[in-house]
N, C-alpha and C positions, 0 to 999 in steps of 0.2 A: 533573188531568184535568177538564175539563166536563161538567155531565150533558148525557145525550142530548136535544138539540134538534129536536123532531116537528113545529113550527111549518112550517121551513124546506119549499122544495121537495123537499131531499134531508136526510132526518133523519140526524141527524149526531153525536158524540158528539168531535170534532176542533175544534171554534169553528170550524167553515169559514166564519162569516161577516166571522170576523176578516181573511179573506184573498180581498179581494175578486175579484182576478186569476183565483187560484183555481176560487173561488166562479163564476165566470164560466165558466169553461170549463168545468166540470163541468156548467153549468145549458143548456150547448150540445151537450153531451156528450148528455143527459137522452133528447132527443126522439131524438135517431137512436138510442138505446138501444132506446125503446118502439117504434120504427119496424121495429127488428129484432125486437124480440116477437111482433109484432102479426103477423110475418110468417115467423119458423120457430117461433114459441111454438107451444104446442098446438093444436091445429086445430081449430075448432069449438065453443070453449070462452071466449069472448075472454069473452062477454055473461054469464056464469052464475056465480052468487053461490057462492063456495067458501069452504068453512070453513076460514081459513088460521093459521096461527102467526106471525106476526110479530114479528121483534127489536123490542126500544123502548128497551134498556139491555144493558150486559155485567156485569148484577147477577148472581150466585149465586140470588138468590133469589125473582127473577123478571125473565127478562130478555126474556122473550116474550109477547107480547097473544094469545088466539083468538078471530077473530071472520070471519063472511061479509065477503068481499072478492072482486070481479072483479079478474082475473087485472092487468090493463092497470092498473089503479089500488092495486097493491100497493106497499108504502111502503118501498121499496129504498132502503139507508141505510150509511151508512159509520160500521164499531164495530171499534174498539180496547180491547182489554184495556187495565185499569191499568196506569200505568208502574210497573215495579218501581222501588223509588228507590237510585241506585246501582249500577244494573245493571252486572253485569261481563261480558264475552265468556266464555263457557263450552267453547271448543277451539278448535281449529285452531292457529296460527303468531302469533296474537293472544290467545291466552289470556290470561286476567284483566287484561285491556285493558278501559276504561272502552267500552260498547256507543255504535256510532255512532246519534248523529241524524241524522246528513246522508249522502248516498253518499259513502263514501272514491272519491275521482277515479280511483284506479287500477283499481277493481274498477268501475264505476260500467259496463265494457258486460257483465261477467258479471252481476249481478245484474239487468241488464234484460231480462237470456233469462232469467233463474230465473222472473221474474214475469212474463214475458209466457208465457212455459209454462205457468206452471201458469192461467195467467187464460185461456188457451185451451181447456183442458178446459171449464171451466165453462160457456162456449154452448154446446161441441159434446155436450155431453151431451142437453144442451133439444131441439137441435135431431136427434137420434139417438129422442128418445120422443116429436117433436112430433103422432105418429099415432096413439099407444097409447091415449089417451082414448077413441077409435072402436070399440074392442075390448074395454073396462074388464070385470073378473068382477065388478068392484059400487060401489057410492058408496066407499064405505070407502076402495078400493084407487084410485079413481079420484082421490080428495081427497087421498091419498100419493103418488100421484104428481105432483100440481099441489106440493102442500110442496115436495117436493123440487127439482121444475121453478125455482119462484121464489127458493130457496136456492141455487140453481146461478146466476140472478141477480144476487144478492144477493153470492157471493163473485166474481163477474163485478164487480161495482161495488168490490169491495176491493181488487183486481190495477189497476185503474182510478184508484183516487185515491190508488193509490202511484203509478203511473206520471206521472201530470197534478203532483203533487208535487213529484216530486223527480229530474224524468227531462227538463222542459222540452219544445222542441221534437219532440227525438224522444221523449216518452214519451208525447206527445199523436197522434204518427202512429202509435204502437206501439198507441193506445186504440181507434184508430179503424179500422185493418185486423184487430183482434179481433173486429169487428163486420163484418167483410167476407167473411174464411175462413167456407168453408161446411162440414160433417160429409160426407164422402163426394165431396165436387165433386172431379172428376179435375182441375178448372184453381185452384183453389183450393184445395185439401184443410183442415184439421185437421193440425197438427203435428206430432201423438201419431199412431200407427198404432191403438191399439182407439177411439180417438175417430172414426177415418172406418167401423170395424163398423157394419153395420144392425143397429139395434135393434126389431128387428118386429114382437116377440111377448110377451106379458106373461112366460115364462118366460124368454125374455132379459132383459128390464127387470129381473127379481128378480134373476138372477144378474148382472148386468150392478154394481146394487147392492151386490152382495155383495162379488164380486170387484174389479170396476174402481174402486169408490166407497172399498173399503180398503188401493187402491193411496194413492187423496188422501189419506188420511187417514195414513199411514206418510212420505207427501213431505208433506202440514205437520206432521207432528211434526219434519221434520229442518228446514223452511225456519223453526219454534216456538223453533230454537234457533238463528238467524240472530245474530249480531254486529251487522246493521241492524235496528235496534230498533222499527223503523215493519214492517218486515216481523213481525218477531218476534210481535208486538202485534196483527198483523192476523190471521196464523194460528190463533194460539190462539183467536180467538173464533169463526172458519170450523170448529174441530173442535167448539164446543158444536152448531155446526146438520149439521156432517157424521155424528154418529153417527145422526141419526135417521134417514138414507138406509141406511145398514149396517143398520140394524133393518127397515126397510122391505125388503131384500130376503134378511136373514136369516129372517125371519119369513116372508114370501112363500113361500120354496122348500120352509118348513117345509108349510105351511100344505097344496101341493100332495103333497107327498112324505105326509100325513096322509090326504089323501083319493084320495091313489093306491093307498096301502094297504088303505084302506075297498072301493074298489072291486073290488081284486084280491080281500079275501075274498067280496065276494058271489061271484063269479066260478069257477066249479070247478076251473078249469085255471088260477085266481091271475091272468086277462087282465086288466090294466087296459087297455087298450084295447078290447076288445071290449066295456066297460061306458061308456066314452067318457070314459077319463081318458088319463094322460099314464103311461105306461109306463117300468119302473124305469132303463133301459139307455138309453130316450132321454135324460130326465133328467140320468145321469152325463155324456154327450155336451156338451151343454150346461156343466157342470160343465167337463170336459175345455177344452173353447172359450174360454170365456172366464176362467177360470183362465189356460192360457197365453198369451193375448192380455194379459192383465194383468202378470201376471210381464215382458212387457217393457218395461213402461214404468217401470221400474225401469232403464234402458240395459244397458251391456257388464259385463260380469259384473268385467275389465280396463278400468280407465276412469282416462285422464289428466284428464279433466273433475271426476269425482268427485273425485280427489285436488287438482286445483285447487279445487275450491270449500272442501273442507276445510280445509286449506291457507288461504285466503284468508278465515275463521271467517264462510261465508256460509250455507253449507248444511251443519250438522251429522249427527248421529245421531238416533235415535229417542231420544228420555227420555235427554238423556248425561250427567244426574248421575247414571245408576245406573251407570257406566264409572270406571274410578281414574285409566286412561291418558287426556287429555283433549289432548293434542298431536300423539301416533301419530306418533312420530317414526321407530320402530325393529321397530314390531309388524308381522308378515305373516299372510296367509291363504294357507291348503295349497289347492290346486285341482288336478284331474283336468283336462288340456287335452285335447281329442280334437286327435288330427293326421289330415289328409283327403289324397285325394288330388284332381288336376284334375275328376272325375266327381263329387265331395262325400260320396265313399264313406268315411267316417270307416275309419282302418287302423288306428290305434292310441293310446293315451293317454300325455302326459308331464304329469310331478305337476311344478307351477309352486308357489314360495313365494313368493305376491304381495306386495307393499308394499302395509301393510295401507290406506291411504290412498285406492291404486290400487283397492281393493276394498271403499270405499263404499255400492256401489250393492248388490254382493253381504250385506253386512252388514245391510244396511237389506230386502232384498229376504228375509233370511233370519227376518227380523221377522215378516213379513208371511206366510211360508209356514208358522211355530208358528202365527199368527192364525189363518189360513184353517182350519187344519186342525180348531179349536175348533168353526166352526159344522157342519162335517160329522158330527162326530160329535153334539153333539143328532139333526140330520137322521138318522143312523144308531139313537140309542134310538128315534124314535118308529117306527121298523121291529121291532127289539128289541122292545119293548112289544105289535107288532101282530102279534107270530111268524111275521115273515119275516126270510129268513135273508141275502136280500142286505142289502149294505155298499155305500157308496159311499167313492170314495178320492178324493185330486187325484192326477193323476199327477204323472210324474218333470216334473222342473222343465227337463229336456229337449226334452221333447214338443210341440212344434209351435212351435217358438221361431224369431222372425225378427230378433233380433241379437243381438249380443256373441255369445260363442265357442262357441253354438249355431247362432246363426244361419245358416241355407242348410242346415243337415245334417238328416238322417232317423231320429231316434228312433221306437221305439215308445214307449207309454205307460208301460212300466218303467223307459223310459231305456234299452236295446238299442239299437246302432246299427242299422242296416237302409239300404238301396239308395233310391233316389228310384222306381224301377220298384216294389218292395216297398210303400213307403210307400203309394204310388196305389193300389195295389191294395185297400189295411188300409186308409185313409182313413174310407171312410164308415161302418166300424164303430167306431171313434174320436170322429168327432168328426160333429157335424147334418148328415144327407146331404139332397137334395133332396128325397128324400120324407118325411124325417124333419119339414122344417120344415113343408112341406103339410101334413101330419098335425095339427101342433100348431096353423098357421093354418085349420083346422077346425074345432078346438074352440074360435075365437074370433069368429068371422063376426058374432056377434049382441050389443053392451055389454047389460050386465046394469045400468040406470037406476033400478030400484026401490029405495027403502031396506029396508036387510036382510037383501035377497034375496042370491043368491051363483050363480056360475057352475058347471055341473057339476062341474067338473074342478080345481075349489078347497074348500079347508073354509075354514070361517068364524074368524074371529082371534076369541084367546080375549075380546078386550075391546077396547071404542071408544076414542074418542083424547079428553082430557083428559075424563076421566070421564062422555062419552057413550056412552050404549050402542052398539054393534053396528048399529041399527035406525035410528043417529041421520042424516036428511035432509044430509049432509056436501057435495054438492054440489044447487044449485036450478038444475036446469035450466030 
């Protein structure tokens, strides 16, 4: 491999200048890139010196620079992990098959939906927080979210120079309607359904992190163990800069859920709202929402796709050397099916022994539901510690789900079936009701710009970011 080349206009760790073609179309690629920044990036922010992280290598030991950087001149770069030497396919129907370099022709338009998928999340997330800057509870939170913004970037550019690679014509029209699709546009949508959610409020931004950001983070560990070795190689260095958005919004929820505490004891009757925080019930709401908006993007719990791409050793498991069976030729998974009738009145359940293949998504989705469940409980001692006695849970993995073999039906949040009349009615005790979210866009009306400072309805993180204090000037307005 070459080291990383910072000269270039697009710093690069690929020799891109060896392949001038290439090289060329990426460097056209570049400005309608920044063109779409400049124009659903964050808003108001283009001109102001932010203290950013930037890759410069996919070294262990430092693979990242900190320094003031305006957003628009941030040094977006295309990083591959080392080639392993010798790589072998590690599942699917190619097992210990020498890993491709090139697209195998057969497979060559499913993997162009793999990566044009997942390279879709990555603007519509930018463009889901492009208002939250307006609302910041402090430099601190506001310079986290700009990281994040320009990582989302950043693996925007790595879905990109696999497609301009190795996808030709159409991989160059596939590059360029990524930068078309809007978050929320009814005539263009976002792919993903939680990618067209409004993200409006810093309590969604946190969760939004937590949850949606650890759905990425469970689809590149399966696309980490791709048989296309460009793919392979691109993932694994998208999850060194993905973990620090899951800290950003683990830490976030903590941080609130700390000074909701604080505020319910001054409070005689334990009101945090009455002292101007965010209240315990709304918060799990929140929770509830975008938990299961995330849960589907994981697909049909029953999925010929999943088993095709398995199958086809393009999109694995999470971590599959911890697995012995690496082919799944013969394994099933036990599921509970609801059977509904014309009204979506779930009537009764038949247990299905899936082909475990067929139930990839559920495997991988079942990854992510032990995950989730780790950061709630921290969230849950720092109430333990403040001797209160609510819990927060995720709910059933049924609960407000719009596809595979939930999809359209009426859970409550235990996973009870329940009526579509039922559900309406339960709704806004469930899940952010209209005046739930007015609520919370009240305690955000005013950015907190000073260094240090912090927004009522937030505590302060226990420590700044690369051994700056808390107090550290993180964005210069």
């Amino acid at each position: 491999m070459t080291s990383v080349i910072n000269s270039d206009k697009i710093p690069n760790n690929v020799d891109l200048s060896s392949d001038k073609k290439l090289q060329r179309a990426l460097e056209a690629w570049q400005p309608r890139f920044i063109d779409w920044w400049k124009e659903m990036g964050p808003e108001g922010f283009q001109e102001d010196q932010v203290y950013l992280r930037t890759a410069i290598s996919v070294d262990h030991d430092g693979w990242a620079h900190f320094d003031y950087v305006k957003m628009p001149d941030y040094r977006w770069g295309i990083f591959l992990t080392e080639p392993e030497p010798n790589r072998k396919i590690g599942f699917g129907d190619f097992y210990g098959e020498p890993a491709w370099q090139t697209v195998p022709g057969e497979f060559r338009n499913s993997l162009r939906r793999l990566i044009v998928t997942q390279g879709d999340t990555e603007p519509a997330s930018v463009e889901q927080q492009r208002l939250l800057g307006q609302t910041c509870p402090s430099l601190y939170d506001l310079r986290n979210l700009f990281q994040v913004n320009v990582e989302e970037g950043r693996h925007l550019w790595a879905m990109v120079y696999l497609l301009h690679s190795y996808f030709g014509r159409d991989g160059r029209e596939e590059a360029e309607a990524l930068l078309e699709r809007r978050s929320g546009n009814p005539d263009k949508p976002r792919i993903l359904g939680a990618f067209n959610e409004p993200c409006q409020n810093w309590l969604s931004f946190f969760m939004f992190t937590y949850f949606t950001d650890r759905d990425g983070k469970y689809q590149l560990l399966a696309l980490a163990e791709s048989g296309f070795d460009p793919l392979a190689r691109t993932t694994r260095f998208m999850l060194t800069e993905e973990a620090h958005h899951m800290f950003v919004g683990e830490t976030g929820v903590m941080r609130v859920v700390q000074r909701t505490a604080e505020l319910m004891k001054k409070n005689r009757h334990e009101d945090a709202r009455a002292e101007g925080g965010i209240d315990l019930p709304t918060i799990q709401k929140y929770i509830n929402f975008w938990y299961s908006v995330s849960l589907d993007l994981f697909g049909g719990e029953i999925s010929s796709n999943a088993a095709n791409f398995f199958a086809a050793s393009l999109k694995g498991r999470a971590k599959e050397d911890g697995y012995t069976d690496h082919r799944v030729i013969d394994g099933s998974y036990a599921m509970d099916v609801p059977v509904a009738d014309k009204e979506s009145n779930v009537t009764g359940w038949k247990k299905e022994d899936v082909p475990l293949r067929n139930a990839m998504n559920e495997v991988l989705r079942d990854e992510y539901v032990r995950d989730s469940q780790r950061g709630l409980e921290k969230w849950n001692r720092v109430l333990e510690e403040a001797g209160i006695q609510y819990q927060f849970r995720l709910p059933s993995r049924r609960f407000h789900r719009q596809n595979g073999i939930y999809g359209g039906l009426y859970f409550d949040v235990d996973g009870n079936p329940m009526s579509k009349e039922d559900w309406e009615k339960s709704r806004d005790g469930w899940l952010p009701s209209a005046a739930d979210e007015a609520y919370v866009a009240s305690l955000m009306t005013a950015p907190v710009y000073e260094a240090g400072k912090m927004a009522h309805w937030i505590a302060p993180p226990k420590q700044g970011i690369k051994g700056r204090p808390v107090e550290f000037e993180y964005v210069r307005r």
